[in-house]
N, C-alpha and C positions, 0 to 999 in steps of 0.2 A: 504493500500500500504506500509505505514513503517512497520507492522509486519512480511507483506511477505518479505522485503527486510533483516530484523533481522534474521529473517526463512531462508532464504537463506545464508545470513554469515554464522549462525549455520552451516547449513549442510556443507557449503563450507569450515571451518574450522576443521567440523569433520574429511570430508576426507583429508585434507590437514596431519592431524597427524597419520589418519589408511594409507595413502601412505609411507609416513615418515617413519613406525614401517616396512611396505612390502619392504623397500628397493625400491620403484618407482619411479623415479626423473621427468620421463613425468609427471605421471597424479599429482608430487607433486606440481609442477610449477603449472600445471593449476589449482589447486585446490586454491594455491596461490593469482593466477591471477584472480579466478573467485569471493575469496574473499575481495580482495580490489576492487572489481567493483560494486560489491552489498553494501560492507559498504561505498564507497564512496557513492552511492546513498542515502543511507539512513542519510548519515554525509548531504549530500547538502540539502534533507528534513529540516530534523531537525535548518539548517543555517537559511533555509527558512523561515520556520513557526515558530524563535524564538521569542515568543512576547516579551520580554525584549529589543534585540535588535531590534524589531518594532517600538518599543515604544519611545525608548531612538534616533533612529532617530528623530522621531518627534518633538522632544526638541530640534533638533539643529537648531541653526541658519541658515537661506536659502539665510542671502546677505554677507558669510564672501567669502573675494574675495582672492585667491592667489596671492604670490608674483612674480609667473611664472605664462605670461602672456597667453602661449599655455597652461597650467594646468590646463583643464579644468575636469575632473574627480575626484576634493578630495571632492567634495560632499556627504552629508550624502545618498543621492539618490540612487551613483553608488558603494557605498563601498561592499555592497553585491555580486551583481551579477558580481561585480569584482572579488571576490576573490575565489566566488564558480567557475568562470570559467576558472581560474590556478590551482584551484586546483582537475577539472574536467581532465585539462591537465595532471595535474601530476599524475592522476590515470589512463587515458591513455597510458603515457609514461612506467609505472611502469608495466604497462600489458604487454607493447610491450618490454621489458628487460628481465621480464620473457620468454617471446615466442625465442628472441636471446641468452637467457640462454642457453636454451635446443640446440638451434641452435648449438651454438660454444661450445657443451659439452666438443666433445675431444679436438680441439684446447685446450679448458682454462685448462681441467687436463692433460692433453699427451703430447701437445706440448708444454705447460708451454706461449700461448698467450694471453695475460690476457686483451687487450688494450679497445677492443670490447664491452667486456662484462662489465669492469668498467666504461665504456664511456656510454654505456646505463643506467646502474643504478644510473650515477649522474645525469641525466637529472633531473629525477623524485623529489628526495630533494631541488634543485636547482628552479624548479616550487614549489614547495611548499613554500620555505623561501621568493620568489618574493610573492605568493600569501597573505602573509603576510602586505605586502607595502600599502595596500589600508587602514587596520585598523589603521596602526602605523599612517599615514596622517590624518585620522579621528582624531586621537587623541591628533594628534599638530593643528591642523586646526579647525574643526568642532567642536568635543568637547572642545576645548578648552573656557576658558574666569570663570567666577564664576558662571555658573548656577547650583544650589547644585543638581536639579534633573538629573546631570547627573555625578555626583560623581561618586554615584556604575557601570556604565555604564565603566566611566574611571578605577577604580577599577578591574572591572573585566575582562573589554578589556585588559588590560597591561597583566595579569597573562595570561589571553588565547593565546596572543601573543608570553610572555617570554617563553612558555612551547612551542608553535609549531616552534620558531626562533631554541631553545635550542634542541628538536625532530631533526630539520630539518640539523642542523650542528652536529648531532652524525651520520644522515643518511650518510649523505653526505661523513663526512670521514669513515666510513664503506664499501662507495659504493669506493672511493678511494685506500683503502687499500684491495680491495678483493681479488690481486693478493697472501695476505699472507696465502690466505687457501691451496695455490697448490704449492705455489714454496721451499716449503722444508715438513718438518715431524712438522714444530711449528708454529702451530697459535694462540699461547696463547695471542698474543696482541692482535688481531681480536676478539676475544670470550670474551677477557678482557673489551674491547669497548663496545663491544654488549649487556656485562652482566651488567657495567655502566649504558647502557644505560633504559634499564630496571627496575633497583632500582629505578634510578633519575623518571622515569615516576611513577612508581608507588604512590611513594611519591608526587608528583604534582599532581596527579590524584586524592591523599586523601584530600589534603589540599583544593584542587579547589571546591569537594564536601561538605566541612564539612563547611567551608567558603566564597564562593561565590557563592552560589544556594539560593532561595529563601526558601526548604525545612526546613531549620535548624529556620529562621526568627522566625516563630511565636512560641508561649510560649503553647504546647498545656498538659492540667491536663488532660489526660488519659490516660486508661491503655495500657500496649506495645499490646494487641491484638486490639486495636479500629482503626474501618474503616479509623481512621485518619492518624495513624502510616502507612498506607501502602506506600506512597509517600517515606516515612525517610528507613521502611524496604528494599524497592526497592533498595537504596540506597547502604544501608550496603549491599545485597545480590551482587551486581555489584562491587565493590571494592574490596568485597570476592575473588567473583568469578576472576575477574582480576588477583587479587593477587596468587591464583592456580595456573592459569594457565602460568604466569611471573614462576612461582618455579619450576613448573615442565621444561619448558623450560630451565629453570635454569641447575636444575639435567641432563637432558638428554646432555647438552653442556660440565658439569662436567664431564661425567659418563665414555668419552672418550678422549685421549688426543688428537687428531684432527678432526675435525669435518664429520663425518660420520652417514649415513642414518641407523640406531637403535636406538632403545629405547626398554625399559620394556615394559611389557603385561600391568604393573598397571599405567605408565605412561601416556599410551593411556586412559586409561576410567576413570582415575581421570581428564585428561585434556579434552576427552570428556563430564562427567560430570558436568565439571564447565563451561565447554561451554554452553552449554544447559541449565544450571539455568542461568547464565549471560545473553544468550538473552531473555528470559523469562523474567526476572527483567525486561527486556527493553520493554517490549510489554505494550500498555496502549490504553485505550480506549479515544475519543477524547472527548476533552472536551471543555465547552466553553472558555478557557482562549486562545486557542491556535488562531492563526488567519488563516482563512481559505487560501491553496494555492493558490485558484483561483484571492484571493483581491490581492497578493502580485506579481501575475504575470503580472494583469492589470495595472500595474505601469513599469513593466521593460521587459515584456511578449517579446516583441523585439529584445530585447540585450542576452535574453540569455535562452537557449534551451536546455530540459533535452532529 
């Protein structure tokens, strides 16, 4: 099921870029919108079945009591299926901004009404930054206190958080300021934010990989082709590919001085290209460290519905 959903990003980004290059703003939206549906899916797996943060629940304390006496939610129990289901929202909302994109095409180019369509797109960052609040509590609450088995746990929740708080506030005023791509001939601030924003992910992306995965941990003596480097090559091949495809995006937003629907021939099949070894990197066969979906829905299977 996670391959087919990576399978399906792929193609839903490929056509998102072969729209892009035809000048198609329908099928580009949807292609869009069909891709944050699939990759939110496969983001809410992967939340799912992380054994680390399985694990590091486990460790927490189960009688630390809040200081707010209705708070009954900052448990290590509900942090999950908390935050997978604002951010199940927020992939919702994002789909339905694209669909009023298309809606208020002319309005937001012709008539220069911009209210609608920015009032939709902040919803979506806005659930996102909320869907954050369940960890940052874990973190003052739960894990909190000296148990050293949940350092890394603290460690790496902080950076996963600092990086979707820091995402979520570049969205945010992008989706705020979308009025600057139609109400004159300059959106160099617009594109300026966006291409910020971009760098800054990239670089957190490297850092989070190189330093807060368990891949890098152990000390392995063999050679770069041995069955055991594939975990680490995965790795590098996905950061790669990331990094491509951030450039090329990059170049096409360069290439033009306002933002308009072309790009190059080579633009498309390099970003197509890196798409496609990217989600490939991503595909892995199951193994026993993972923990199975079914044990982890028999606990919250209730609260919360894919």
């Amino acid at each position: 099921m996670r391959n087919l959903c990576w399978l399906l990003t792929c193609a839903s980004l490929t056509s998102s870029i072969i729209c892009w290059y035809s000048d198609n703003s329908k099928l580009f939206l949807l292609s869009i919108a069909l891709s944050i549906a699939f990759f939110t899916v496969v983001n809410m797996m992967e939340l799912w079945n992380d054994a680390f943060l399985q694990q590091s629940y486990k460790h927490m304390s189960k009688d630390k009591k809040c200081c707010l006496d209705w708070f009954d939610w900052s448990s290590a129990d509900s942090v999950i299926w908390i935050t997978c289901a604002f951010r199940m929202l927020a992939s919702s909302m994002a789909i339905v901004a694209c669909y009023i994109s298309w809606l208020q095409r002319e309005h937001f180019w012709n008539e220069k009404h911009y209210m609608m369509v920015s009032a939709f797109w902040c919803v979506p960052p806005g659930l996102w930054l909320i869907s954050t609040i369940p960890h940052i509590i874990c973190l003052v609450q739960c894990a909190a206190g000296n148990n050293s088995k949940l350092f890394a746990f603290r460690k790496r929740v902080t950076i996963w958080i600092l990086h979707d708080i820091i995402l979520g506030i570049f969205w945010l005023y992008l989706a705020c300021m979308l009025y600057d791509l139609a109400d004159d001939q300059d959106d160099s601030e617009w594109r300026t934010i966006f291409l910020s924003m971009l760098s800054w992910h990239i670089v957190i992306v490297v850092l989070q990989q190189i330093y807060f995965t368990d891949v890098w941990t152990a000390s392995l003596n063999v050679s770069c082709c041995d069955p055991k480097m594939i975990p680490r090559w995965k790795v590098f091949v996905n950061i790669l590919s990331l990094g491509i495809i951030y450039i090329v995006i990059m170049i096409i937003l360069k290439e033009n001085e306002t933002v308009t629907m072309e790009c190059s021939l080579s633009s498309v099949i390099i970003f197509i290209l890196a798409v496609v070894v990217g989600c490939i990197s991503k595909f892995e066969k199951k193994t026993k460290q993972q923990i199975p979906m079914h044990s982890a829905q028999a606990h919250v299977g209730e609260k919360l519905f894919f």
